[in-house]
LONU-108965 format. One record per residue (C-alpha): residue number from 1; residue in three letters; x, y, z. Coordinates in nm, 2 decimals, m for minus. Layout:
// LONU-108965
n res x y z
NUM Ala X Y Z .
...
// end
This chain:
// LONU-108965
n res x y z
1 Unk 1.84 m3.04 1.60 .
2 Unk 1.51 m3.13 1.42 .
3 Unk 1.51 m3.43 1.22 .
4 Unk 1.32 m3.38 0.89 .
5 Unk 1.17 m3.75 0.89 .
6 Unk 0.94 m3.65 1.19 .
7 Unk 0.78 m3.36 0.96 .
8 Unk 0.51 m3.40 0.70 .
9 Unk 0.58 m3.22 0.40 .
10 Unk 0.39 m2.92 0.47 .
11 Unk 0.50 m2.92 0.83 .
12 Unk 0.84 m2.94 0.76 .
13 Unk 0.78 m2.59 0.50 .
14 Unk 0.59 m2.41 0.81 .
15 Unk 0.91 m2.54 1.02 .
16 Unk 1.15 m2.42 0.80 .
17 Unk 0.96 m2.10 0.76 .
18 Unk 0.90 m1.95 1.12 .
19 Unk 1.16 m2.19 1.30 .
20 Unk 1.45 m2.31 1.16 .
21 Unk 1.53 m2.05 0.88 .
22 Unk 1.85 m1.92 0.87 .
23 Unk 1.83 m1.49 0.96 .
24 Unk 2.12 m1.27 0.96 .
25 Unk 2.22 m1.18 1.31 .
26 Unk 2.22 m0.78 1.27 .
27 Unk 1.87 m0.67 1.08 .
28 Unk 1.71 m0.43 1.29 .
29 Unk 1.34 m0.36 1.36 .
30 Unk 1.35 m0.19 1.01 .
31 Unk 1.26 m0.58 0.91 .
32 Unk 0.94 m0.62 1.18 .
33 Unk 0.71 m0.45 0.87 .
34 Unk 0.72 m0.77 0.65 .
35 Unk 0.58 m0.98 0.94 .
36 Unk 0.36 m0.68 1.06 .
37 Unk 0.19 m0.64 0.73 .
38 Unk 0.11 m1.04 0.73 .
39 Unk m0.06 m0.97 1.06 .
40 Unk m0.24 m0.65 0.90 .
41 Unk m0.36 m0.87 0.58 .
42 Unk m0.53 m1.17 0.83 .
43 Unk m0.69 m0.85 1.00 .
44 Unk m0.82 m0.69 0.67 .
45 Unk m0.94 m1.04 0.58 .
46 Unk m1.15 m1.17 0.86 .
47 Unk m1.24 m0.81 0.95 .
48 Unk m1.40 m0.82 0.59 .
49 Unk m1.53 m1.15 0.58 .
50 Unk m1.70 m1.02 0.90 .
51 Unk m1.84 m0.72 0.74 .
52 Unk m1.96 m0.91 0.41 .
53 Unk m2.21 m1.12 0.61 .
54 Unk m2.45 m0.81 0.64 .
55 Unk m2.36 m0.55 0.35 .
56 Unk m2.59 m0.56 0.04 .
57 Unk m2.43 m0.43 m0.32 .
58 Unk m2.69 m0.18 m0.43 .
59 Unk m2.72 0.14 m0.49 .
60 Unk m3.02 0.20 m0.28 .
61 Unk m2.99 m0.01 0.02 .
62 Unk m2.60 m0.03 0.05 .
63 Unk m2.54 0.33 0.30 .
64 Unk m2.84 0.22 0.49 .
65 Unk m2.75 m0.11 0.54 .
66 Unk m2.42 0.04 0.64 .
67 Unk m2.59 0.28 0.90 .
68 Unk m2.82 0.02 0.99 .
69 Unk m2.60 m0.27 1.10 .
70 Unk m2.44 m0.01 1.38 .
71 Unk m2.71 m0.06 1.59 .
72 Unk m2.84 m0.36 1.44 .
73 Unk m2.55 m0.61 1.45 .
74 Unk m2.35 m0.71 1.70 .
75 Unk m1.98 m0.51 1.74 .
76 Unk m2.06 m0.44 1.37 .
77 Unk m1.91 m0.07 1.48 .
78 Unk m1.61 m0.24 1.56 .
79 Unk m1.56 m0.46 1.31 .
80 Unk m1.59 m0.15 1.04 .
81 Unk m1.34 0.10 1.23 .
82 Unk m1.11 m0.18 1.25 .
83 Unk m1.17 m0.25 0.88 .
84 Unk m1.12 0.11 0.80 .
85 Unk m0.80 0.22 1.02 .
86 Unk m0.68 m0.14 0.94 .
87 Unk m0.62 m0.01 0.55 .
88 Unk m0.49 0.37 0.69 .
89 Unk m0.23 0.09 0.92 .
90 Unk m0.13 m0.12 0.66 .
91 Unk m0.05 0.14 0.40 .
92 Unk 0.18 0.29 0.69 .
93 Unk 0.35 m0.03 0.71 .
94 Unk 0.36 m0.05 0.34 .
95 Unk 0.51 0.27 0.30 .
96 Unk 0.74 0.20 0.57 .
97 Unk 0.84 m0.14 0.41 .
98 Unk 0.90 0.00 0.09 .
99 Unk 1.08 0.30 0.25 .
100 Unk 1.35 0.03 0.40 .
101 Unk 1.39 m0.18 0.11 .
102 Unk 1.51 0.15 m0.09 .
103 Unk 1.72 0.26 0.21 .
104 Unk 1.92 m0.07 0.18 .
105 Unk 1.90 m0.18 m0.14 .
106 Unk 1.69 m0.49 m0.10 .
107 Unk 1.58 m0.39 m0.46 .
108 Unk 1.86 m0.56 m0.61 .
109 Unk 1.65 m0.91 m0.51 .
110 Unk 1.43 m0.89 m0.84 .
111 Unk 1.19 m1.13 m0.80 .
112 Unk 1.14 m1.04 m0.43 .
113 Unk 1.10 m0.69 m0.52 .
114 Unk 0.87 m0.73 m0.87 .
115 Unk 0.65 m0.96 m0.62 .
116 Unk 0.63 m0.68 m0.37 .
117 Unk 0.58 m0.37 m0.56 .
118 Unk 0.25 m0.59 m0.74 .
119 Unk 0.10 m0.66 m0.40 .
120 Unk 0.15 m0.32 m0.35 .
121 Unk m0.07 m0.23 m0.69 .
122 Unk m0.31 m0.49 m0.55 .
123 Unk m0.37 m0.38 m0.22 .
124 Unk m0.40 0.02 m0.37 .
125 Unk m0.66 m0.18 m0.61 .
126 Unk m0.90 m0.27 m0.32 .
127 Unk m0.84 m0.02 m0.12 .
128 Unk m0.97 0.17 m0.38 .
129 Unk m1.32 m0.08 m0.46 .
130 Unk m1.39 m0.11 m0.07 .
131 Unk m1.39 0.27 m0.03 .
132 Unk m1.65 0.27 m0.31 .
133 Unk m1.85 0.02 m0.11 .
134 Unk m2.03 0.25 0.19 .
135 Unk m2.17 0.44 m0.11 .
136 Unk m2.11 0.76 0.04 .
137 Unk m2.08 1.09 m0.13 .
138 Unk m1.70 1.07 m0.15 .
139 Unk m1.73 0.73 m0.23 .
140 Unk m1.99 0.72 m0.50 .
141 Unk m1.82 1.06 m0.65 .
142 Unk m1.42 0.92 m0.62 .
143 Unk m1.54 0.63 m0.81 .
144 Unk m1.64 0.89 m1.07 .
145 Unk m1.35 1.07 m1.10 .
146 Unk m1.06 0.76 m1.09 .
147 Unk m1.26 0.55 m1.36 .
148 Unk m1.31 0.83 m1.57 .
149 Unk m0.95 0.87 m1.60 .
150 Unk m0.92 0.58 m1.82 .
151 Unk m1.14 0.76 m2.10 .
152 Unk m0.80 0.97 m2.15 .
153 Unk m0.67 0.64 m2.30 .
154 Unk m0.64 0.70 m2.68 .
155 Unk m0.94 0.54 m2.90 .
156 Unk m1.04 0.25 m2.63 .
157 Unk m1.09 0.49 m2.36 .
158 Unk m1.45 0.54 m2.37 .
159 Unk m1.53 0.20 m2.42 .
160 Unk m1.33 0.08 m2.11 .
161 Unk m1.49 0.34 m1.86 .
162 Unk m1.85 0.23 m1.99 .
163 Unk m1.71 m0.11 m1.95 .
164 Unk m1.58 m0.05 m1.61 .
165 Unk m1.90 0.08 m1.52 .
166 Unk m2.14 m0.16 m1.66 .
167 Unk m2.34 0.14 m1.82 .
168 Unk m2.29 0.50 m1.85 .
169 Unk m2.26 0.61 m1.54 .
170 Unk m2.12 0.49 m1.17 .
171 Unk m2.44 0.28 m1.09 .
172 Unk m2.59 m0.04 m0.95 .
173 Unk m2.36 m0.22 m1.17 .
174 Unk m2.06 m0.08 m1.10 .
175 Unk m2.11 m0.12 m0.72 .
176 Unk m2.15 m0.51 m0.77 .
177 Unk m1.91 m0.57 m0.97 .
178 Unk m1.65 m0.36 m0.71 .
179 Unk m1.77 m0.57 m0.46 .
180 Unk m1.73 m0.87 m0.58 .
181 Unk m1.36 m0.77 m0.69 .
182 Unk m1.28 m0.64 m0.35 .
183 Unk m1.38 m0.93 m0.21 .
184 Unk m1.15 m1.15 m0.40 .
185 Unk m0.84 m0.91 m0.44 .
186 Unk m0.69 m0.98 m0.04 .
187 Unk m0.68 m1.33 m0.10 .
188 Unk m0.47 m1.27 m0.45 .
189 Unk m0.29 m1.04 m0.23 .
190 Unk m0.24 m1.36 0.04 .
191 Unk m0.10 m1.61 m0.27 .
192 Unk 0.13 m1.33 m0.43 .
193 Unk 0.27 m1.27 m0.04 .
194 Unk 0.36 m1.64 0.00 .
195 Unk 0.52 m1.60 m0.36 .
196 Unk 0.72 m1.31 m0.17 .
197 Unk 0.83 m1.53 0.11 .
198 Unk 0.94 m1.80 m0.15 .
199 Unk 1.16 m1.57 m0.30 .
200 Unk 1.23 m1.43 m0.02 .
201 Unk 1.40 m1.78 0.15 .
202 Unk 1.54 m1.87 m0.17 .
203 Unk 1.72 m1.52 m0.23 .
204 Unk 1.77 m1.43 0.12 .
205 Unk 1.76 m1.14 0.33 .
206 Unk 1.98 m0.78 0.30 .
207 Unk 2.10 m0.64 0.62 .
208 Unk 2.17 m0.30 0.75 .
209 Unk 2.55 m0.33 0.66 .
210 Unk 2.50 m0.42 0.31 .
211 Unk 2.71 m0.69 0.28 .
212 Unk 2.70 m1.09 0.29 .
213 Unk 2.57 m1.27 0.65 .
214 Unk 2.59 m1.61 0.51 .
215 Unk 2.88 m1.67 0.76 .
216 Unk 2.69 m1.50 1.03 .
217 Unk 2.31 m1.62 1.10 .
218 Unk 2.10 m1.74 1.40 .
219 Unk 1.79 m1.93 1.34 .
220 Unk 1.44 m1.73 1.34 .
221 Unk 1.29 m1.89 1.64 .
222 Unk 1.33 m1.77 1.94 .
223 Unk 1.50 m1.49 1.85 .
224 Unk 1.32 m1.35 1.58 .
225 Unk 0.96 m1.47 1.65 .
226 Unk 0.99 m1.32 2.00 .
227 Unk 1.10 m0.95 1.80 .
228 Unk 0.81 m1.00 1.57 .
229 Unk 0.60 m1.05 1.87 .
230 Unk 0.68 m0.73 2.03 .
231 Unk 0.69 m0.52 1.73 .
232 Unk 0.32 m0.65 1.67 .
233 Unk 0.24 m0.52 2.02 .
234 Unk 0.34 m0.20 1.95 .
235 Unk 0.17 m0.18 1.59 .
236 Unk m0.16 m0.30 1.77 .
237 Unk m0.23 m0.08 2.02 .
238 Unk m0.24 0.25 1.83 .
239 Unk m0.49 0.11 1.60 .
240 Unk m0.70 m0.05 1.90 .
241 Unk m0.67 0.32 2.04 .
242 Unk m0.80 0.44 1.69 .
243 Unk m1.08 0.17 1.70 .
244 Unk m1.21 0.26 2.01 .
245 Unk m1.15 0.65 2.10 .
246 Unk m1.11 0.83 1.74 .
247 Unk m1.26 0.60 1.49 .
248 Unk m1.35 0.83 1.20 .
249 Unk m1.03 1.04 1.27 .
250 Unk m0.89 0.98 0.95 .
251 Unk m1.21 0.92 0.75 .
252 Unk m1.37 1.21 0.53 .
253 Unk m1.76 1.39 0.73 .
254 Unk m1.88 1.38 0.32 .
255 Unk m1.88 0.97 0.30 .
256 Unk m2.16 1.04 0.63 .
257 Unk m2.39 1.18 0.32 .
258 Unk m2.56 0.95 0.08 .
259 Unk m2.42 0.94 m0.24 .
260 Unk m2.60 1.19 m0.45 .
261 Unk m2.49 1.23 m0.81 .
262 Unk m2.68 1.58 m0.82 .
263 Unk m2.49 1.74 m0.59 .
264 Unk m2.09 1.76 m0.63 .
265 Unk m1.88 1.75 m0.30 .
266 Unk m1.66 2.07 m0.32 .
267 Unk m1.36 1.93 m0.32 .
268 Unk m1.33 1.55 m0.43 .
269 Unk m1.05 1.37 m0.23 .
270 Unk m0.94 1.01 m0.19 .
271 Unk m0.81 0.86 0.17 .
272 Unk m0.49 1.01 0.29 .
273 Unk m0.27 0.68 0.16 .
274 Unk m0.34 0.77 m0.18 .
275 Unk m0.35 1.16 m0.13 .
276 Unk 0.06 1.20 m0.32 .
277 Unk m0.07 1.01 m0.64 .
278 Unk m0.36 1.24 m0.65 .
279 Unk m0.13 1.54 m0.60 .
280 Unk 0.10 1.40 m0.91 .
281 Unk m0.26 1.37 m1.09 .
282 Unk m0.37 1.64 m1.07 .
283 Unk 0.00 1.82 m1.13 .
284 Unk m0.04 1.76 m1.49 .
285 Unk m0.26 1.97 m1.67 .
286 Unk m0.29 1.74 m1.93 .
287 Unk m0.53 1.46 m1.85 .
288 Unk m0.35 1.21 m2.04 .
289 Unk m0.06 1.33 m1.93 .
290 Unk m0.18 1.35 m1.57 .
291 Unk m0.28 0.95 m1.54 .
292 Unk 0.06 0.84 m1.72 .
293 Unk 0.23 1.04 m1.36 .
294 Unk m0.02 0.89 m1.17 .
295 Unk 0.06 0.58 m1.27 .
296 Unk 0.42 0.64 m1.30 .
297 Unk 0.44 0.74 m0.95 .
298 Unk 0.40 0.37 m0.86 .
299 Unk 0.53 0.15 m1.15 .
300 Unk 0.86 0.33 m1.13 .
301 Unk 0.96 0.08 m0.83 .
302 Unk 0.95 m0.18 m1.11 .
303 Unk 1.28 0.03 m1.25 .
304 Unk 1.49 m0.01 m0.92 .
305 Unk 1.64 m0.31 m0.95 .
306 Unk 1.74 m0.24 m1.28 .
307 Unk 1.91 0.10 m1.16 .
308 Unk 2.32 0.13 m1.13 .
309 Unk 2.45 m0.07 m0.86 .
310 Unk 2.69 0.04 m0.64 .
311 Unk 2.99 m0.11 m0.45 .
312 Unk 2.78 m0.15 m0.12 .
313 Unk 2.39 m0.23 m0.09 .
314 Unk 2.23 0.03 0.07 .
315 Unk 2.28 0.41 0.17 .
316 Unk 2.45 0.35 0.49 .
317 Unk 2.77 0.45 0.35 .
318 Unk 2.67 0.72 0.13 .
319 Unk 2.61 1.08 0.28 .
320 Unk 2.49 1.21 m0.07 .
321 Unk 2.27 0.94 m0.10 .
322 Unk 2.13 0.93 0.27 .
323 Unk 2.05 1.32 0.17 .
324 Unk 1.85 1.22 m0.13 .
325 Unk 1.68 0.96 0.04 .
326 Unk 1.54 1.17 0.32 .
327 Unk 1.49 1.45 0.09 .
328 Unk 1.21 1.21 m0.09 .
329 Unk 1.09 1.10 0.25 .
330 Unk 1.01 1.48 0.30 .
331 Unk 0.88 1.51 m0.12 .
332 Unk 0.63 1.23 m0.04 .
333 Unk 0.46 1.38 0.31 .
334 Unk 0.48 1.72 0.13 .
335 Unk 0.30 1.57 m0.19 .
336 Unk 0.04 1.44 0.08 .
337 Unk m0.01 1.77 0.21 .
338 Unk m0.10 1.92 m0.14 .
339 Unk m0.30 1.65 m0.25 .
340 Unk m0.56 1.75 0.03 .
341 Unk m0.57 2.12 m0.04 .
342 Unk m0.81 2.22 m0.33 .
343 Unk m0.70 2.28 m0.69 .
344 Unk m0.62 2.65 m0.67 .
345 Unk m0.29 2.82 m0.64 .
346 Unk m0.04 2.80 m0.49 .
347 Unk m0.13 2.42 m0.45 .
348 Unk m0.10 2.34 m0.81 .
349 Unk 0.26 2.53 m0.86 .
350 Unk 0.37 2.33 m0.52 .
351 Unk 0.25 2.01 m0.65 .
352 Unk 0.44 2.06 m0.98 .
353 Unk 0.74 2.12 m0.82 .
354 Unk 0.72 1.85 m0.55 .
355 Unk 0.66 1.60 m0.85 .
356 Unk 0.90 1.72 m1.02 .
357 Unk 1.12 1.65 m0.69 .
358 Unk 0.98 1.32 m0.69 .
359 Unk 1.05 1.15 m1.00 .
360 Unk 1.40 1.36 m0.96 .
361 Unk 1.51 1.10 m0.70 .
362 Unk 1.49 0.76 m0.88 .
363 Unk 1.65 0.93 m1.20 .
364 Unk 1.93 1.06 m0.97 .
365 Unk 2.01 0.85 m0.69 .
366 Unk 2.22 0.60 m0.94 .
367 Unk 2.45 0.79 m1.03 .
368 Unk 2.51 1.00 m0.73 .
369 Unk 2.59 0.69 m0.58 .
370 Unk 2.80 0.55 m0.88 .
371 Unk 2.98 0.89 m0.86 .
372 Unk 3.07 0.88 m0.46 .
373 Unk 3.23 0.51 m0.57 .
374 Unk 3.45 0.65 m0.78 .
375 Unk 3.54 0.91 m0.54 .
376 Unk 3.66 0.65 m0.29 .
// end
């Protein structure tokens, strides 16, 4: 055993941390995203640091410069696909992260939980400014559409779009000030996530079974470390193969086009990860209506650990439940499908129905669980 009197303070947190913390014995690789997404953050970071050496906020110089440093600076090309698939890989592992902490409950850890679902806000939040940033026609006209949405605020709404646009219109101004926010939002992103891992220590860890491990852990080195390890292995090398064979694959030909306020794109779409909000957006036909769904679509993970609890944590031991759960799994990839089809029937009919589906769940999956309790 370590003796704490040969640490310094802050090498005896790291110790405890990624050494010596207590870990149930049974999670599975369900529990690799946490450390995976860490890896993806440091990426999105010094891949952006990278980047912001040789990009130049304006609205006439910033796509050239763009174009420009390809040939000009040195594995600049690399640096942006990784930057790009990077985001598209760490909304997967988001996704997947929050996928596993419904499956099992972890929800019922509020602070955890409240911590994570606001990094998640955050990270949408920059996502969001960096796309803007290449000043591309997709970019320069999604910045359009998502602030405008806020002028469907009653009475302040005008004033907070021309605020959030430093004028009246998406311009030099509004590209600056994006900048300078993205910039700063990952390393929020990095303080709330070591506010998660607080909690997270303090709380502890669910496990697939649901029920207490306190009698049963192992510490997290070698064990642990070593799973981490490989798990980052395999999340790596399909983003390498991204970077270097299909780089654009999951990028939009219109951001290619200088941003041209003249001439409308024909159909205005955001990146894939935030292609289901759009769909719930655009489900609505009122507009006000529309950006209280889109919004509700996210903050409604703020509601489960306040939803019933049940005799077990998790949905291993609840068919009806397990149903549900992969019944949303499917709503979700669905609601991303229609989100990239134009606004024309029958997308807007499947849309409504899928959102429908998808607010359903959280509203449902209580006490469908409560009930099967009973049952037993």
């Amino acid at each position: 055993m370590y003796k704490a009197s040969r640490f310094s303070p802050l090498a005896s947190v790291i110790r405890h941390t990624v050494i010596t913390l207590p870990t149930p014995v049974n999670i599975s690789t369900w529990w690799n995203f946490g450390s995976l997404l860490g890896v993806c953050l440091a990426t999105q970071i010094f891949s952006g640091l990278v980047l912001s050496l040789h990009f130049t906020a304006h609205t006439d110089l910033s796509f050239y410069v763009v174009i420009q440093s390809f040939g000009d600076v040195y594995y600049n090309w690399w640096f942006r696909a990784l930057h790009a698939n990077g985001a598209s890989f760490f909304f997967i592992g988001l996704y997947l992260h929050i996928a596993r902490g419904m499956y099992y409950s972890s929800y019922v850890f509020k602070e955890v939980w409240s911590v994570g679902v606001a990094i998640l806000l955050l990270v949408m939040a920059s996502a969001f400014l960096g796309y803007v940033l290449p000043w591309g026609q997709m970019s320069f006209w999604g910045a359009t559409v998502i602030t405008s949405l806020f002028s469907a605020l009653p009475i302040i709404g005008s004033d907070v779009v021309i605020w959030l646009w430093g004028g009246f219109s998406v311009d030099n101004a509004t590209l600056t000030r994006f900048f300078g926010i993205h910039f700063l939002l990952p390393f929020t992103v990095a303080g709330l996530a070591g506010l998660h891992l607080f909690f997270l220590h303090d709380q502890g860890s669910s496990n697939p079974l649901g029920v207490s491990s306190d009698f049963n852990k192992v510490v997290f080195h070698h064990y642990y470390v070593l799973k981490d390890l490989v798990g980052v292995c395999f999340f790596v090398g399909p983003l390498l193969g991204l970077v270097y064979f299909y780089p654009w694959l999951l990028g939009d030909p219109e951001n290619f086009i200088e941003g041209n306020p003249l001439v409308t794109p024909h159909h205005i779409q955001p990146e894939w990860y935030f292609l289901f909000a759009y769909a719930i957006l655009r489900a609505v036909p009122n507009k006000l209506g529309g950006v209280v769904a889109l919004a509700a679509a996210v903050l409604i993970l703020f509601y489960m650990p306040f939803s019933p609890k049940t005799s077990i944590k998790g949905l291993s031991f609840y068919p009806w439940g397990k149903v549900l759960f992969f019944s949303l799994i499917g709503v979700f990839i669905l609601l991303t499908w229609a989100g990239s089809k134009p606004v024309e029937e029958p997308y807007v009919v499947v849309s409504q129905v899928l959102s429908f589906l998808y607010f359903f769940y959280f509203l449902l999956i209580g006490p469908l669980t409560r009930i099967q309790d009973k049952l037993l």
